[in-house]
mmCIF file of the N, C-alpha and C atoms, coordinates in Angstrom:
data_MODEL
# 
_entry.id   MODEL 
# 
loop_
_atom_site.group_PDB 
_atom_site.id 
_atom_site.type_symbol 
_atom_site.label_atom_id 
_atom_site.label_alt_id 
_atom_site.label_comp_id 
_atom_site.label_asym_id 
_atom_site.label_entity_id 
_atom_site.label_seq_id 
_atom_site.pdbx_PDB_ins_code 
_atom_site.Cartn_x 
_atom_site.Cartn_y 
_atom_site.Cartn_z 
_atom_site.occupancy 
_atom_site.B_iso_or_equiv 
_atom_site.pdbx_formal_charge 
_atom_site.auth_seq_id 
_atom_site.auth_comp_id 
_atom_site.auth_asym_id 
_atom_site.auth_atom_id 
_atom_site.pdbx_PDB_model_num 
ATOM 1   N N  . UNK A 1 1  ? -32.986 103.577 -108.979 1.00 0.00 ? 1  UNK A N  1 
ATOM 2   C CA . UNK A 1 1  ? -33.357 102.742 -110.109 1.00 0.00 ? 1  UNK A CA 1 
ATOM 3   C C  . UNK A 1 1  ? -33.938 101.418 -109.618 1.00 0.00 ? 1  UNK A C  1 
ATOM 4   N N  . UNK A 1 2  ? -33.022 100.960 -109.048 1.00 0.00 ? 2  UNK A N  1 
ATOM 5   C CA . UNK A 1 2  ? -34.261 99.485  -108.026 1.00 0.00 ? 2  UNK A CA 1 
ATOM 6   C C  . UNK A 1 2  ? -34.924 99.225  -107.432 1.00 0.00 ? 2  UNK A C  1 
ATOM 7   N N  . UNK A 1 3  ? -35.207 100.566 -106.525 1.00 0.00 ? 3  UNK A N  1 
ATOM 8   C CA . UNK A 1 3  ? -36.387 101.017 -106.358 1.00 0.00 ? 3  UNK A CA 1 
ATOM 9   C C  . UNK A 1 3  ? -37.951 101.202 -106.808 1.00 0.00 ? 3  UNK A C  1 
ATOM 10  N N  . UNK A 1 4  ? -37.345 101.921 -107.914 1.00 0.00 ? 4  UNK A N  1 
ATOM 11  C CA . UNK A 1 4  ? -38.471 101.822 -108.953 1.00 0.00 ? 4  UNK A CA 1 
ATOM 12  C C  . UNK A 1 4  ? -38.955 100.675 -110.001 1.00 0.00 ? 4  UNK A C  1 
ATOM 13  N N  . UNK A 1 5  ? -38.097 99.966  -110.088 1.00 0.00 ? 5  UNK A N  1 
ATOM 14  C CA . UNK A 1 5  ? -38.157 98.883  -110.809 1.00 0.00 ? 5  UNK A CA 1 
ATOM 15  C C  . UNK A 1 5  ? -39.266 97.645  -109.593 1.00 0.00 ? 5  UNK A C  1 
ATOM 16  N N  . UNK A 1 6  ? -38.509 97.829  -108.441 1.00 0.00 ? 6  UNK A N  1 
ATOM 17  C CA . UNK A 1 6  ? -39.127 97.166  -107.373 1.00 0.00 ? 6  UNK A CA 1 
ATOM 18  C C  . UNK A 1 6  ? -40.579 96.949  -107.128 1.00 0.00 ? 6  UNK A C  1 
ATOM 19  N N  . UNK A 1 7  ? -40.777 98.323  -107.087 1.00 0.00 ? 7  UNK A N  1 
ATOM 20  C CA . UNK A 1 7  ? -41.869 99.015  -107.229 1.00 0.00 ? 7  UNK A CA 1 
ATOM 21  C C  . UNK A 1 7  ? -43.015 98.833  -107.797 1.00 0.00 ? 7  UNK A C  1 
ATOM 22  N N  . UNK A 1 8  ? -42.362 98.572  -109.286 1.00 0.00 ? 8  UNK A N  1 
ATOM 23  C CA . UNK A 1 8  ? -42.947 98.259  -110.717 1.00 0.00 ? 8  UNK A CA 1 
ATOM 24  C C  . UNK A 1 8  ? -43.955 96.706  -110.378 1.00 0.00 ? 8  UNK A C  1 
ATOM 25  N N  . UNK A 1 9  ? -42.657 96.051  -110.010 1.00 0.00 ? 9  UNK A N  1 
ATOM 26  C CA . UNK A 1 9  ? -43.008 94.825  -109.391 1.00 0.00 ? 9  UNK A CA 1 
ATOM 27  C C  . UNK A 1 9  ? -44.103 94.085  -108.810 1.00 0.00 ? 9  UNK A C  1 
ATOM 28  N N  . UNK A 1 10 ? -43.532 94.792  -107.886 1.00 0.00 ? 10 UNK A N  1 
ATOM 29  C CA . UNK A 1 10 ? -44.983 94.466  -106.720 1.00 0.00 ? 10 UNK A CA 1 
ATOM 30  C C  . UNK A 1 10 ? -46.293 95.181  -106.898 1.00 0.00 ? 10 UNK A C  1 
ATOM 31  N N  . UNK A 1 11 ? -46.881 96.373  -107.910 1.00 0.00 ? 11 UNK A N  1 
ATOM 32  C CA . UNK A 1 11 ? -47.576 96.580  -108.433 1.00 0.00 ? 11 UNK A CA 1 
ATOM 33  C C  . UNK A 1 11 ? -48.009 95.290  -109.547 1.00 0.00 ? 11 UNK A C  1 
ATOM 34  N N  . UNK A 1 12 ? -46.995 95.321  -110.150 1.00 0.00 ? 12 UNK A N  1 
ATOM 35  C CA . UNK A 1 12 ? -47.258 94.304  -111.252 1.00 0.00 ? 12 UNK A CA 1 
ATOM 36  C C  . UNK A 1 12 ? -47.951 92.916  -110.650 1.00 0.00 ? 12 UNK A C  1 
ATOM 37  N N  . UNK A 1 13 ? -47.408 92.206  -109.454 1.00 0.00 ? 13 UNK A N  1 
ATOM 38  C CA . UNK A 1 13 ? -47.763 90.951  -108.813 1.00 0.00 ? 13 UNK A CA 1 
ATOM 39  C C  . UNK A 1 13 ? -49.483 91.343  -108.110 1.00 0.00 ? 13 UNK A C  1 
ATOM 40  N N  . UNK A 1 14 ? -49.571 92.192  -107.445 1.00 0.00 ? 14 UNK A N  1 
ATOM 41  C CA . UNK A 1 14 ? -50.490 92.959  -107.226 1.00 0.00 ? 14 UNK A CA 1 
ATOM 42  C C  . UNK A 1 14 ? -51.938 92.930  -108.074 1.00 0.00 ? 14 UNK A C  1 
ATOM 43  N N  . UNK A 1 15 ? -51.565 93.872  -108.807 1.00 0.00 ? 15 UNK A N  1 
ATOM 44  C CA . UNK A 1 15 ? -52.500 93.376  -110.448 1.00 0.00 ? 15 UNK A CA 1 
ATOM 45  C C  . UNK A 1 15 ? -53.001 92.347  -110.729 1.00 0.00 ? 15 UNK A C  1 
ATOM 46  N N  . UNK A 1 16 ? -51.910 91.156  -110.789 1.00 0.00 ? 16 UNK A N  1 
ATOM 47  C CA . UNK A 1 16 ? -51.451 90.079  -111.296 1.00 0.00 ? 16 UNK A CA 1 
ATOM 48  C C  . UNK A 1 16 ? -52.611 89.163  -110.484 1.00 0.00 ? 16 UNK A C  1 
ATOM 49  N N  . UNK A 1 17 ? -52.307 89.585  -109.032 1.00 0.00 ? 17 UNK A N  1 
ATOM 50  C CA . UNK A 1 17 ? -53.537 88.651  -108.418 1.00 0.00 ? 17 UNK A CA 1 
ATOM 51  C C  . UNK A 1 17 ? -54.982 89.068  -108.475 1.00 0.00 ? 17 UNK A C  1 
ATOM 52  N N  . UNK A 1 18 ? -55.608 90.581  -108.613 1.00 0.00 ? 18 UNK A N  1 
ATOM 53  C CA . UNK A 1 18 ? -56.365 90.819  -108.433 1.00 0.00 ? 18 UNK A CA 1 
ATOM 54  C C  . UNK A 1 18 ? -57.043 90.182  -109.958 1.00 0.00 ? 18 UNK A C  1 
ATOM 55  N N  . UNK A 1 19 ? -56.063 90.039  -111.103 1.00 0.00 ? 19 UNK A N  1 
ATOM 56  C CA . UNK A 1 19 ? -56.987 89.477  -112.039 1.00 0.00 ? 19 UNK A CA 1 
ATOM 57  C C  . UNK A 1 19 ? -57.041 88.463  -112.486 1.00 0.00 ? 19 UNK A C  1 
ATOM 58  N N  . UNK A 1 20 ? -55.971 87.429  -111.230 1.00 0.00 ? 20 UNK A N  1 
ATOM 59  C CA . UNK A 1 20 ? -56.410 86.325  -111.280 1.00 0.00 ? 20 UNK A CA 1 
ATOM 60  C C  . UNK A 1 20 ? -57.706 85.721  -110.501 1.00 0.00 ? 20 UNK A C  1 
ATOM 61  N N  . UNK A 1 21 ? -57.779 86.548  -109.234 1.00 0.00 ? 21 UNK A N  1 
ATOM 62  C CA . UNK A 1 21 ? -59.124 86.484  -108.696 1.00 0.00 ? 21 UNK A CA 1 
ATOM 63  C C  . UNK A 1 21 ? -60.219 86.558  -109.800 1.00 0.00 ? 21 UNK A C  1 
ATOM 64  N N  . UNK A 1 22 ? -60.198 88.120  -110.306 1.00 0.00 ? 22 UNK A N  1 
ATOM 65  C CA . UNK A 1 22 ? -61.225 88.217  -111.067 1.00 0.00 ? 22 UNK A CA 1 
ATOM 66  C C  . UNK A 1 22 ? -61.704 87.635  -112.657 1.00 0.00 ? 22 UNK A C  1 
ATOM 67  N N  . UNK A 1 23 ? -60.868 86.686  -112.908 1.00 0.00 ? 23 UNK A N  1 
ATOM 68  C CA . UNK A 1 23 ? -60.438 85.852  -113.929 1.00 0.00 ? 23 UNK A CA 1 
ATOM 69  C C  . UNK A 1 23 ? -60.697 87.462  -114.856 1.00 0.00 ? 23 UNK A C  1 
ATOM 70  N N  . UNK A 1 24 ? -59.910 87.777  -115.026 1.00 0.00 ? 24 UNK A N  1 
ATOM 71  C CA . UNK A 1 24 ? -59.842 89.313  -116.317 1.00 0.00 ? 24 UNK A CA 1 
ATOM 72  C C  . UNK A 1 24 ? -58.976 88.862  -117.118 1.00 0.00 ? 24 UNK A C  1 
ATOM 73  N N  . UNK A 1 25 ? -58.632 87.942  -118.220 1.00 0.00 ? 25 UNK A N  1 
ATOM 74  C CA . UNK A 1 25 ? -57.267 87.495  -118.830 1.00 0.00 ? 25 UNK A CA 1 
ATOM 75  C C  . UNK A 1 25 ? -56.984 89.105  -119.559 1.00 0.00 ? 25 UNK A C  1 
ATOM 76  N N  . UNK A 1 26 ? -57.512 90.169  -120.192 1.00 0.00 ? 26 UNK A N  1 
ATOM 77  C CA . UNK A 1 26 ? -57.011 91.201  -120.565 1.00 0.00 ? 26 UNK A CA 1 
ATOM 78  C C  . UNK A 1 26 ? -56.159 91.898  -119.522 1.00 0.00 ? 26 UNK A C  1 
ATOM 79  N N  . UNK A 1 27 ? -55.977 91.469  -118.308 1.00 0.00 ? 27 UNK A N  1 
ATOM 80  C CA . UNK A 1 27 ? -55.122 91.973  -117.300 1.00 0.00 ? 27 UNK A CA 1 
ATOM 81  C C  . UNK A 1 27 ? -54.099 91.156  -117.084 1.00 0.00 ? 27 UNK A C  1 
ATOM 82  N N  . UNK A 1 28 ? -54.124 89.826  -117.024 1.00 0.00 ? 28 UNK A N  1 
ATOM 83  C CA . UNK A 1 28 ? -53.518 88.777  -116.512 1.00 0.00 ? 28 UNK A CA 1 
ATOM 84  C C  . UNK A 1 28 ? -52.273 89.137  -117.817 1.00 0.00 ? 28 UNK A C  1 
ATOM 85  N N  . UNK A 1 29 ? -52.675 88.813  -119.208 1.00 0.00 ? 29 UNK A N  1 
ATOM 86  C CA . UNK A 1 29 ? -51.871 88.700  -120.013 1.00 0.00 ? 29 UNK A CA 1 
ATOM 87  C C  . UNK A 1 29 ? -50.391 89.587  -119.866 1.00 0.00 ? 29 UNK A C  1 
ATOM 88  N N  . UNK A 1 30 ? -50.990 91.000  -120.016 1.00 0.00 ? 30 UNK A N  1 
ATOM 89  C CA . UNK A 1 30 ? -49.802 92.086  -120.178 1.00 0.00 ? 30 UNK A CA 1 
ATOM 90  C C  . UNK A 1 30 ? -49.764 92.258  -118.418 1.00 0.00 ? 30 UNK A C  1 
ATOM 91  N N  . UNK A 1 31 ? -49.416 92.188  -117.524 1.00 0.00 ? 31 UNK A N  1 
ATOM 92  C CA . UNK A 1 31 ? -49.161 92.232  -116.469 1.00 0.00 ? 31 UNK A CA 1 
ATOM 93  C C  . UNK A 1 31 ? -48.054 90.964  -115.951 1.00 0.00 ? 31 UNK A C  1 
ATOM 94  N N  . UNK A 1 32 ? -48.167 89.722  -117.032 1.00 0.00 ? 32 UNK A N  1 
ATOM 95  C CA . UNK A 1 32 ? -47.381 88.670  -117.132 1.00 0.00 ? 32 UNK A CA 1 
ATOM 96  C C  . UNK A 1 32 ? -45.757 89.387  -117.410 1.00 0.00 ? 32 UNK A C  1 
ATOM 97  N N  . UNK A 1 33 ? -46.316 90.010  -119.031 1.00 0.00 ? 33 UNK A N  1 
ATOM 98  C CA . UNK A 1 33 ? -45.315 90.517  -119.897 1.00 0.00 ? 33 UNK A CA 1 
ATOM 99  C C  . UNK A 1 33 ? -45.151 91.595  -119.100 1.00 0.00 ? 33 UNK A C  1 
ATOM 100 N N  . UNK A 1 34 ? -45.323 92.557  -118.185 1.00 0.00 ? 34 UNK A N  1 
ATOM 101 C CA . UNK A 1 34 ? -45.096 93.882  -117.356 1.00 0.00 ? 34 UNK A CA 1 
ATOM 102 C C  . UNK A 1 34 ? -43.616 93.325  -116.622 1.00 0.00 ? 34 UNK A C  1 
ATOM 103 N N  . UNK A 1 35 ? -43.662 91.914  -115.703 1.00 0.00 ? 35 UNK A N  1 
ATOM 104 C CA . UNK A 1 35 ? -43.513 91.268  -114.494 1.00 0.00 ? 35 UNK A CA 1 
ATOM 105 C C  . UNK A 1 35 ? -42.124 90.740  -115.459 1.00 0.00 ? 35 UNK A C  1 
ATOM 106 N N  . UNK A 1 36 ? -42.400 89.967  -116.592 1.00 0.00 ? 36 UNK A N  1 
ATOM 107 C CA . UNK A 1 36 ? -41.028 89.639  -116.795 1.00 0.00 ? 36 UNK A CA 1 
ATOM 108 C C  . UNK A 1 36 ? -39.849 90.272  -116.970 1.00 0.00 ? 36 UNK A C  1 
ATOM 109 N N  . UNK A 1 37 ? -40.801 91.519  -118.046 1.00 0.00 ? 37 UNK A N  1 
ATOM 110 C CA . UNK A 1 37 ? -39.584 92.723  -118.561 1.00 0.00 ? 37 UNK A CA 1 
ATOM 111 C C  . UNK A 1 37 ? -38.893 93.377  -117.420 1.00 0.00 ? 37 UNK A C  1 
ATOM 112 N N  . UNK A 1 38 ? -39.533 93.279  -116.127 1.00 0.00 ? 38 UNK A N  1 
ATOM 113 C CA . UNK A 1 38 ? -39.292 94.311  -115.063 1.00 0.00 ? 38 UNK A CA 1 
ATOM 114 C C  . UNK A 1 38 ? -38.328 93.288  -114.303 1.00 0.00 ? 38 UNK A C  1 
ATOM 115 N N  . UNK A 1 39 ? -38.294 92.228  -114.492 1.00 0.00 ? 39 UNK A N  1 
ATOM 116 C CA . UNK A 1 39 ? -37.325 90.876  -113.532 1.00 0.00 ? 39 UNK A CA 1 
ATOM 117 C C  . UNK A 1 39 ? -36.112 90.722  -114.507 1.00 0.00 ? 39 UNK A C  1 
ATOM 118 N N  . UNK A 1 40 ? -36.041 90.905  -116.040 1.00 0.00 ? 40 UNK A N  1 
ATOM 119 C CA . UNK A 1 40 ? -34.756 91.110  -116.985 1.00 0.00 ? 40 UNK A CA 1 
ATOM 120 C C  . UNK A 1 40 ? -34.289 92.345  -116.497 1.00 0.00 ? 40 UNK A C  1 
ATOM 121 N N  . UNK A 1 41 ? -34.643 93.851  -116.695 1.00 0.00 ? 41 UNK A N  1 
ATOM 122 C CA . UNK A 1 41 ? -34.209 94.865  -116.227 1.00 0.00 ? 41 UNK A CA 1 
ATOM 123 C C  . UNK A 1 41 ? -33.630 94.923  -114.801 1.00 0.00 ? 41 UNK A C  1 
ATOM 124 N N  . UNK A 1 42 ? -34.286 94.114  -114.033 1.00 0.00 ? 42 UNK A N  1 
ATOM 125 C CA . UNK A 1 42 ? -33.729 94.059  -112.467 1.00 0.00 ? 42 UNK A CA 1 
ATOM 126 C C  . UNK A 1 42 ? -32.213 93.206  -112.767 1.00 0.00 ? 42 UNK A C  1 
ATOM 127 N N  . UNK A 1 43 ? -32.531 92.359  -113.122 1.00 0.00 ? 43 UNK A N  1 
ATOM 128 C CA . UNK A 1 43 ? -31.065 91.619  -113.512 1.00 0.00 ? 43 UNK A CA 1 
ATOM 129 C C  . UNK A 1 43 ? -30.129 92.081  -114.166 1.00 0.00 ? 43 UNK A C  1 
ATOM 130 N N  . UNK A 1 44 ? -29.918 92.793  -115.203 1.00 0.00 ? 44 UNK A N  1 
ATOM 131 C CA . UNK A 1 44 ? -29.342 93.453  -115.540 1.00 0.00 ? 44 UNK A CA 1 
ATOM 132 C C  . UNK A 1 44 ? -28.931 94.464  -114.838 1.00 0.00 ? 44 UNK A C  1 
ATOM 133 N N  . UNK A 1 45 ? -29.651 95.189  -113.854 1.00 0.00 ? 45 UNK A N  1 
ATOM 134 C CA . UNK A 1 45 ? -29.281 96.668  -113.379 1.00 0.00 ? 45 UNK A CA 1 
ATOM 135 C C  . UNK A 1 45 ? -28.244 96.054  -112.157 1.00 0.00 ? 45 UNK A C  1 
ATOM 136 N N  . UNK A 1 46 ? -28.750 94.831  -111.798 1.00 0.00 ? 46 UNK A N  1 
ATOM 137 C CA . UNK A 1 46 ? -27.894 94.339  -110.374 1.00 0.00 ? 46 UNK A CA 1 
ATOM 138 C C  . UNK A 1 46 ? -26.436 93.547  -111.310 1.00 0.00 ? 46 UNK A C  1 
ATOM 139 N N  . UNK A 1 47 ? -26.732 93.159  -112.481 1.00 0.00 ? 47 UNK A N  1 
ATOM 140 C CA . UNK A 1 47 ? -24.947 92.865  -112.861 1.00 0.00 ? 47 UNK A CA 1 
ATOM 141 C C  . UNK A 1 47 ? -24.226 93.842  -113.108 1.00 0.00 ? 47 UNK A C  1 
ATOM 142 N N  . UNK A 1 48 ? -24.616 95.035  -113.626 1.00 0.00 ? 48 UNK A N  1 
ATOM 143 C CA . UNK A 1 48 ? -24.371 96.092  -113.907 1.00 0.00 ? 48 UNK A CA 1 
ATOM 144 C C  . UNK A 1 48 ? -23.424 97.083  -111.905 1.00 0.00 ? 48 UNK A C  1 
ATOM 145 N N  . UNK A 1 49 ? -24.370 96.543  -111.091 1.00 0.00 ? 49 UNK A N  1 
ATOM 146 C CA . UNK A 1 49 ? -24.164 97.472  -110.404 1.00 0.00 ? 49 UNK A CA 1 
ATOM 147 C C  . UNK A 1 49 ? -22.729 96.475  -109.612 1.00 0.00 ? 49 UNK A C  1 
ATOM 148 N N  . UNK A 1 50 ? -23.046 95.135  -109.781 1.00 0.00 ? 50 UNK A N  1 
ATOM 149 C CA . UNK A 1 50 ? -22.245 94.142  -109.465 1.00 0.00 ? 50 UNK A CA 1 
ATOM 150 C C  . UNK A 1 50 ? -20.679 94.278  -109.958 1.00 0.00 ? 50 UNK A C  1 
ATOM 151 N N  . UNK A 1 51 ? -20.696 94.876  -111.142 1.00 0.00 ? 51 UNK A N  1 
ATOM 152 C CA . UNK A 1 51 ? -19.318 95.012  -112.273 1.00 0.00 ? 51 UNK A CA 1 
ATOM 153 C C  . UNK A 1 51 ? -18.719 95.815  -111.692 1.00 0.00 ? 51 UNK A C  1 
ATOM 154 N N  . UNK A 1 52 ? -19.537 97.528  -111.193 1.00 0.00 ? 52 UNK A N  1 
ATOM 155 C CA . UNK A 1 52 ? -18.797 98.532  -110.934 1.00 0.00 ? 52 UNK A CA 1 
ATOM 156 C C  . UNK A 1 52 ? -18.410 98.067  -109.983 1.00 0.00 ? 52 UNK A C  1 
ATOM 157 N N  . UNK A 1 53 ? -18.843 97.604  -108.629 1.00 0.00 ? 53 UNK A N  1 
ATOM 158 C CA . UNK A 1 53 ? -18.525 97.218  -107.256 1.00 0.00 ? 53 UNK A CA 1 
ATOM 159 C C  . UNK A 1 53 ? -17.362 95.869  -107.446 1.00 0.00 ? 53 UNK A C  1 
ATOM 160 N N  . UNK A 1 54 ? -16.981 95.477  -108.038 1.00 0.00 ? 54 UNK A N  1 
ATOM 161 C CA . UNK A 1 54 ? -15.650 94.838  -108.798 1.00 0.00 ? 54 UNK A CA 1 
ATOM 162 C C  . UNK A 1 54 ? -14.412 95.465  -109.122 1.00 0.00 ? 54 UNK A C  1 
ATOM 163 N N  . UNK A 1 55 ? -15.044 96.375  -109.792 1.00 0.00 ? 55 UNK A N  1 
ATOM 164 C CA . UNK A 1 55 ? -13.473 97.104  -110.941 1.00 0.00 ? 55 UNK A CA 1 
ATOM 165 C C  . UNK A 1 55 ? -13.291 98.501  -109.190 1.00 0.00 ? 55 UNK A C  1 
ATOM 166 N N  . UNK A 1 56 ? -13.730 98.616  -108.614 1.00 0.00 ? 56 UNK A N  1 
ATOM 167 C CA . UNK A 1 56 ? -13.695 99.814  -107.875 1.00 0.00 ? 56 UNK A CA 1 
ATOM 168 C C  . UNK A 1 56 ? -13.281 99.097  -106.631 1.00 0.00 ? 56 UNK A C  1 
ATOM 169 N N  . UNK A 1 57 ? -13.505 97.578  -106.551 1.00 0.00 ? 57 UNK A N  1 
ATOM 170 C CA . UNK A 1 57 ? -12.400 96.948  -105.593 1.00 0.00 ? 57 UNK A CA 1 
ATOM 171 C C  . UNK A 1 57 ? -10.946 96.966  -105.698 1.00 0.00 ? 57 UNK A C  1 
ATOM 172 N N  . UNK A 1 58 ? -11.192 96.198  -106.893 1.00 0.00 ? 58 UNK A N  1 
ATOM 173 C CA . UNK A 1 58 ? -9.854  95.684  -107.986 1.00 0.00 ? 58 UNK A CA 1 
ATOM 174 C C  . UNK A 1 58 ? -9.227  97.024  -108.011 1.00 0.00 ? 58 UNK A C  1 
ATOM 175 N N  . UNK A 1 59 ? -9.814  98.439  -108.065 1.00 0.00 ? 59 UNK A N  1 
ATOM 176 C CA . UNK A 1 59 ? -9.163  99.887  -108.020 1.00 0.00 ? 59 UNK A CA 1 
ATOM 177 C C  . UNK A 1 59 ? -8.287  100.182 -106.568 1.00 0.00 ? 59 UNK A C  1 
ATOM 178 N N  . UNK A 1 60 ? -9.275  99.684  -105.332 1.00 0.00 ? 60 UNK A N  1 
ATOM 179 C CA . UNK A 1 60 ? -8.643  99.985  -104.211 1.00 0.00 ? 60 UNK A CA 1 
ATOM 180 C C  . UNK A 1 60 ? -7.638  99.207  -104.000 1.00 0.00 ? 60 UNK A C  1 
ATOM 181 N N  . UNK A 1 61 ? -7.452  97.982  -104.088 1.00 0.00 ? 61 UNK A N  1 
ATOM 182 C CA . UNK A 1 61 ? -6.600  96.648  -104.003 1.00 0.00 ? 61 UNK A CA 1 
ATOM 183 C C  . UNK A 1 61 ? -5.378  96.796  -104.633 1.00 0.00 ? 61 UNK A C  1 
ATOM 184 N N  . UNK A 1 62 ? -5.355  97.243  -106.285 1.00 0.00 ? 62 UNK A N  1 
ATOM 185 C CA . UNK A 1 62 ? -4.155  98.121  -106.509 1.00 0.00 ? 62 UNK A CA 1 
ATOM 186 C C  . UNK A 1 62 ? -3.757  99.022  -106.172 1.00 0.00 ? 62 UNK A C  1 
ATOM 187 N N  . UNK A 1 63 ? -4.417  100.305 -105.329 1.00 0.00 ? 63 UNK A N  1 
ATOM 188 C CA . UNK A 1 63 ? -3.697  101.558 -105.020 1.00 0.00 ? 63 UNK A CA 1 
ATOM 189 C C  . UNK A 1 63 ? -3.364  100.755 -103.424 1.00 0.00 ? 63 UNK A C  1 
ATOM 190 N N  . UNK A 1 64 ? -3.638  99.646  -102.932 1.00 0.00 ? 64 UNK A N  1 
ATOM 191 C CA . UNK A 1 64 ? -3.080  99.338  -101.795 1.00 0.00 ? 64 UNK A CA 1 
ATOM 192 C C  . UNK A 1 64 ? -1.973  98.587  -101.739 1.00 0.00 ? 64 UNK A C  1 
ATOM 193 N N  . UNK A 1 65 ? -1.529  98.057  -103.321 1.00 0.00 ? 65 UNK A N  1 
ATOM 194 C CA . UNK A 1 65 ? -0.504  97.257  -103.534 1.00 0.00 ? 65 UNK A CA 1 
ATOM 195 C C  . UNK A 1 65 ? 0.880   98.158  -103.898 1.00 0.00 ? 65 UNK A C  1 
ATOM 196 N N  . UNK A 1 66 ? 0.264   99.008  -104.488 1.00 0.00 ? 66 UNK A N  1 
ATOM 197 C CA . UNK A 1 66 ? 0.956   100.314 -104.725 1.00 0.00 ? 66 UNK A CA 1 
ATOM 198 C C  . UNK A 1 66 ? 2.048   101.055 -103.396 1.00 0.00 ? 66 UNK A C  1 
ATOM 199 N N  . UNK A 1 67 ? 0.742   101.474 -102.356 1.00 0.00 ? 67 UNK A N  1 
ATOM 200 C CA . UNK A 1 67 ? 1.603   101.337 -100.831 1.00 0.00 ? 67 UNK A CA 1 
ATOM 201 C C  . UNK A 1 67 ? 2.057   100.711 -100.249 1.00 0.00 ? 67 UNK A C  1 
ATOM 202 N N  . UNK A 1 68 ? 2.102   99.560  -100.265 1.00 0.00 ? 68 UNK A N  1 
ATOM 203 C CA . UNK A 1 68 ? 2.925   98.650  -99.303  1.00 0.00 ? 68 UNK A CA 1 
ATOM 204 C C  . UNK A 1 68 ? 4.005   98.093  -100.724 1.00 0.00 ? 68 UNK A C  1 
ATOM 205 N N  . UNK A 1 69 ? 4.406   98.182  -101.750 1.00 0.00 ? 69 UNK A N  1 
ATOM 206 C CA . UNK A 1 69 ? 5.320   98.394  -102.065 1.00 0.00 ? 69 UNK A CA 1 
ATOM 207 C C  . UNK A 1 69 ? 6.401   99.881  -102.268 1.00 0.00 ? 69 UNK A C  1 
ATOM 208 N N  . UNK A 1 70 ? 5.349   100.606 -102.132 1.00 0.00 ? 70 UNK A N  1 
ATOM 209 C CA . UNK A 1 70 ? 6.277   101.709 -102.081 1.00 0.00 ? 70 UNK A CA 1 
ATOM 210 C C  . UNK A 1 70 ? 7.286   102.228 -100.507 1.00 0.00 ? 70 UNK A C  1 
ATOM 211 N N  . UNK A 1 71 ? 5.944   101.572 -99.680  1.00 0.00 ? 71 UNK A N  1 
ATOM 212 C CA . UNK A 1 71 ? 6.728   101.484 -97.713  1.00 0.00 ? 71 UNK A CA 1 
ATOM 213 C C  . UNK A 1 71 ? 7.754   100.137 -98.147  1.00 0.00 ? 71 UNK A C  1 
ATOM 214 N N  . UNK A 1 72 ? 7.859   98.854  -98.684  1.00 0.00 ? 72 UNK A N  1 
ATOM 215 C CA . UNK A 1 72 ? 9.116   98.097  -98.539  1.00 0.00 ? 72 UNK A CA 1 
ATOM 216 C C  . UNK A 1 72 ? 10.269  98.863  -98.971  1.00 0.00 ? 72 UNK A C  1 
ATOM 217 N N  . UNK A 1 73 ? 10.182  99.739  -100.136 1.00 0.00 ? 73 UNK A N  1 
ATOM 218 C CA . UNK A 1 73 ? 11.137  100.207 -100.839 1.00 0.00 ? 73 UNK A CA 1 
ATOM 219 C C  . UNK A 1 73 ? 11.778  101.292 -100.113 1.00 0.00 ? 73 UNK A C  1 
ATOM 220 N N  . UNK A 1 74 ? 10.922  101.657 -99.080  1.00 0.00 ? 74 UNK A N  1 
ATOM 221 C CA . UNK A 1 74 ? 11.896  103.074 -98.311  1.00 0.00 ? 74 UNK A CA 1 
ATOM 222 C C  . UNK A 1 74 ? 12.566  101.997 -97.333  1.00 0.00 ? 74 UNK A C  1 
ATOM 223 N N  . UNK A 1 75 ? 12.104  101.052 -96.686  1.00 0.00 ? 75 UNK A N  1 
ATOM 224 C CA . UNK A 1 75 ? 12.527  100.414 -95.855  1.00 0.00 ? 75 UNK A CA 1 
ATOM 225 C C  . UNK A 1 75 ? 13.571  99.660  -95.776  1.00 0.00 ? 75 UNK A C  1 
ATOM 226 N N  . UNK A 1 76 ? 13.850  99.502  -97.203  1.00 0.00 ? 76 UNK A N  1 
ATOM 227 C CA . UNK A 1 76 ? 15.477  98.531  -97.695  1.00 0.00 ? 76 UNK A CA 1 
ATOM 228 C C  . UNK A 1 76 ? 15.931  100.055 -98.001  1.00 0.00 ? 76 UNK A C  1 
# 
């Protein structure tokens, strides 16, 4: 997915210059609007991927709190 979005991107910037060279504003315009939508979606996909990589810490961190209380308890 960020890949392609990436992708999107640097096509989009790409574009972006060739019609600023060529002063083309029918390119410039929606290639603006291409570039932003594709930099919201990137942000989103990276908080998104940010959340899971959180709760799937917070997952390991309890099943590790889990064992080392369950080893004190054999140990008394």
């Amino acid at each position: 997915m960020l890949e392609g979005l990436m992708s999107i991107l640097i096509i989009g910037f790409i574009t972006l210059i060739f019609g600023l060279v060529y002063q083309r504003h029918t390119i410039i315009i929606p290639q603006i609007l291409i570039i932003v939508i594709t930099l919201y979606l990137l942000i989103r996909v990276r908080v998104k991927i940010a959340r899971a990589e959180k709760e799937k810490l917070k997952a390991k961190i309890d099943d590790l709190e889990a064992k080392i209380t369950s080893i004190s308890k054999k140990e008394e």
